[in-house]
C-alpha angles and dihedrals in degrees: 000000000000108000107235109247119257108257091187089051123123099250102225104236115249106226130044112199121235126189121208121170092286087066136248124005135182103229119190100271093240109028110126085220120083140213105313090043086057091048088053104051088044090055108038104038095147145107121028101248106092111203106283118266088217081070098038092051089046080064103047086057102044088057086047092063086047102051087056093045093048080056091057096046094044095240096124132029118262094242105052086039087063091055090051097054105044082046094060088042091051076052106045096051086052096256091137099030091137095062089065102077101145125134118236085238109088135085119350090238100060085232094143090045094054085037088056092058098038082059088038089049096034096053085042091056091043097050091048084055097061085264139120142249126257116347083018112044121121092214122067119212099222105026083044134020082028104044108149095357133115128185083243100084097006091063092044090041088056095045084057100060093029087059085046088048088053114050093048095088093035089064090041086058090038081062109047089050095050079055097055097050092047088058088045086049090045094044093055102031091132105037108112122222148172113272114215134202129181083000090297134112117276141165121312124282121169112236079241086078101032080061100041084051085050088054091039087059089047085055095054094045087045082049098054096041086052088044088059102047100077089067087056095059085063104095131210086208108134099028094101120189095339104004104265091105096242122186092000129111120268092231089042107099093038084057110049085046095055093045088051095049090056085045094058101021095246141077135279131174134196103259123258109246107006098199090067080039083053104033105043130027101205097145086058090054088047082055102059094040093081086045083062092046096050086051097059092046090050086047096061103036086054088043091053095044091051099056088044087052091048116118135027080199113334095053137054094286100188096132129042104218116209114273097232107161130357106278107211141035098211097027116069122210089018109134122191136218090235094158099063086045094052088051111054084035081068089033080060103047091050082058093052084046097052085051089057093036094059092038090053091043083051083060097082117125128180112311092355150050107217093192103064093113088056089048097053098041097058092031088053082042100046084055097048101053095042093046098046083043095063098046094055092038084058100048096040101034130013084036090068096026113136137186120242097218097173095053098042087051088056095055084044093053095041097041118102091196091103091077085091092077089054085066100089080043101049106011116258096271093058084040090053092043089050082054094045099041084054101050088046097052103030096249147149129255093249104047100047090048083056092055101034098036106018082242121170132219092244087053098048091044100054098038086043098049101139089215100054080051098057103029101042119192108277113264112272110233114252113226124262106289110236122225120299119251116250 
């Protein structure tokens, strides 16, 4: 049974008020966030993407690591240092992702954002000190939980981990697929097929080494993100409002950095000049180069699966896709191959997102970048979907996937593309002429090389052989080569 409301109850009010240096606010009376926060979400209510949590929860810890270095220093009581600290930690797990409400779209600096979580730390912290919020609180978000600090190099320094938190799973899904497709190329190493080149018929490859060549792609994409992640473990910590370090402790950003390398089992460093670390974002864009570059492999390897799945009849029909879902809502028993769709549409989106990327990193001027909001949210995004695509590409399709043997045997056998190995044998022209004369009178390989060329089936047989075609005699080592005349 519902306990009636109290009439004669006092109604909680539903605003606190709450002063920053543009005056007086209304603040929810119970949000954990302050004035500027407020401002924020009333100007910039726009646009549905709130600034990414991977991001909020880089810069809790990141004031958790300065809290405990302002207690070694002596810049902050023990005491208050503690609540600080247990307050960014209570950020940075997730515990307060609803007081974090604001849009991406806001200033280029990301200076609401890390002011969101200096009010969300700070009331926290005061709170956990027998304080209030607001008006009341006992810790005060800039003099505090900010002290020297600046959203200059917090916010790229948390762009920083945030990117190195990300891409951790990517590469461990970039890994399971390549794995996959080296089974897939194991697993069909000897079946035969029709090469194709411009969409036409070319010589024999077997589907083994169409899927070795899609891992190998996967290897190169895997090789250029690892090549860019040193750069990110360079820090702009330190660097305050311009990087000078203004304001700001000698031992601070030593500190921080090593705190933050206990933290994540690696090593960071304070970078070595942090107003390039402020001002551009080039190992970001580094970053999502071989995301881009990832995109366009995963492009190609779901473009490729999908003409060999066409069909049933009317396609290629070399390889049967999973049915994973009905395809039409007018055709029945049609089946779609909606993971390969699903994939290069996100392929796609990663693209769009490199264009934007490398637009908002143009956007440094002088001591600072303005579009570093815009830069994390698609790099974080662009990780997120890749990684969470491949995964599911590689469950739902690559995981059921079968070879049609019958059919590609077919195409093999019906392909006159194998006319190219009869060239040592008959010179290219008479080997052009057997192909034209086939085409041109319907018919086989072996019929039009006996009326063009007086071949006979032994001959063809042996030169034609679609292993001796995809799998050609190993090289024969030259001799030592003597010294060169003068």
């Amino acid at each position: 049974m519902t306990a009636k409301p109290d009439r004669h109850a006092q109604a909680r009010p539903a605003t606190r008020i709450e002063h920053d240096p543009m005056g007086p606010i209304d603040v929810p009376a119970l949000a954990l966030w302050g004035a500027q926060t407020e401002r924020s979400r009333r100007h910039f209510a726009f646009g549905e993407p709130r600034m990414p949590l991977a991001l909020i929860h880089a810069m809790a810890e990141i004031k958790q690591a300065a809290a405990h270095v302002h207690a070694r220093l002596g810049l902050l009581p023990p005491e208050r240092a503690a609540a600080i600290a247990e307050a960014a930690a209570r950020v940075a797990q997730g515990d307060v992702d609803e007081a974090f409400p604001l849009s991406v779209w806001q200033t280029g600096s990301g200076t609401q954002s890390h002011m969101n979580v200096n009010e969300v730390i700070a009331n926290l912290a005061s709170v956990a000190l027998g304080g209030g919020m607001g008006e009341d609180r006992c810790v005060h978000p800039n003099d505090d939980v900010n002290r020297g600090q600046s959203s200059n190099d917090v916010v790229p320094t948390a762009m920083h981990l945030a990117a190195l938190q990300a891409v951790r799973p990517l590469l461990a899904e970039l890994g399971e697929l390549r794995l996959a497709l080296r089974e897939r190329a194991a697993a069909w190493h000897g079946l035969v097929k029709v090469g194709r080149t411009h969409l036409q018929d070319a010589a024999p490859v077997t589907l083994g080494q169409e899927f070795g060549a899609y891992a190998s792609q996967l290897d190169g994409a895997e090789d250029t993100i690892r090549a860019s992640l040193p750069a990110l473990h360079q820090l702009a910590i330190g660097g305050t409002a311009v990087g000078t370090g203004l304001n700001t402790h000698p031992d601070f950003a030593v500190g921080v950095v090593a705190e933050l390398s206990a933290r994540h089992a690696t090593t960071f460093a304070v970078a070595a000049d942090r107003h390039a670390a402020m001002s551009s974002h080039e190992p970001l864009v580094r970053l999502h180069a071989g995301l881009r570059q990832l995109a366009i492999a995963l492009t190609k390897i779901g473009h490729d699966i999908r003409l060999m799945g066409s069909g049933p009849r009317a396609g290629l029909g070399e390889l049967r896709l999973p049915a994973n879902e009905p395809g039409s809502s007018m055709m029945p028993g049609k089946v779609n191959p909606t993971q390969v769709e699903a994939l290069c549409m996100v392929c796609a989106q990663v693209m769009g997102h490199d264009v934007a990327i490398g637009i908002a990193a143009s956007q440094g001027q002088f001591e600072l970048n303005a579009c570093k909001p815009l830069i994390v949210h698609d790099l974080l995004d662009s990780l997120r979907l890749l990684g969470a695509a491949m995964g599911s590409f590689r469950r739902h399709c690559i995981a059921g996937l079968q070879a049609d043997e019958a059919r590609i045997g077919a195409l093999v056998a019906h392909s006159l593309m194998g006319v190219t190995a009869l060239v040592p044998h008959v010179g290219h022209d008479r080997a052009a002429a057997i192909a034209r004369h086939a085409v041109a009178q319907g018919l086989s390989l072996g019929e039009a090389a006996l009326a063009v060329a007086g071949l006979g089936a032994a001959e063809l047989a042996a030169w034609t052989d679609p292993a001796r075609s995809v799998w050609p005699a190993a090289p024969t080592p030259l001799p030592p080569r003597g010294p060169l005349s003068p």
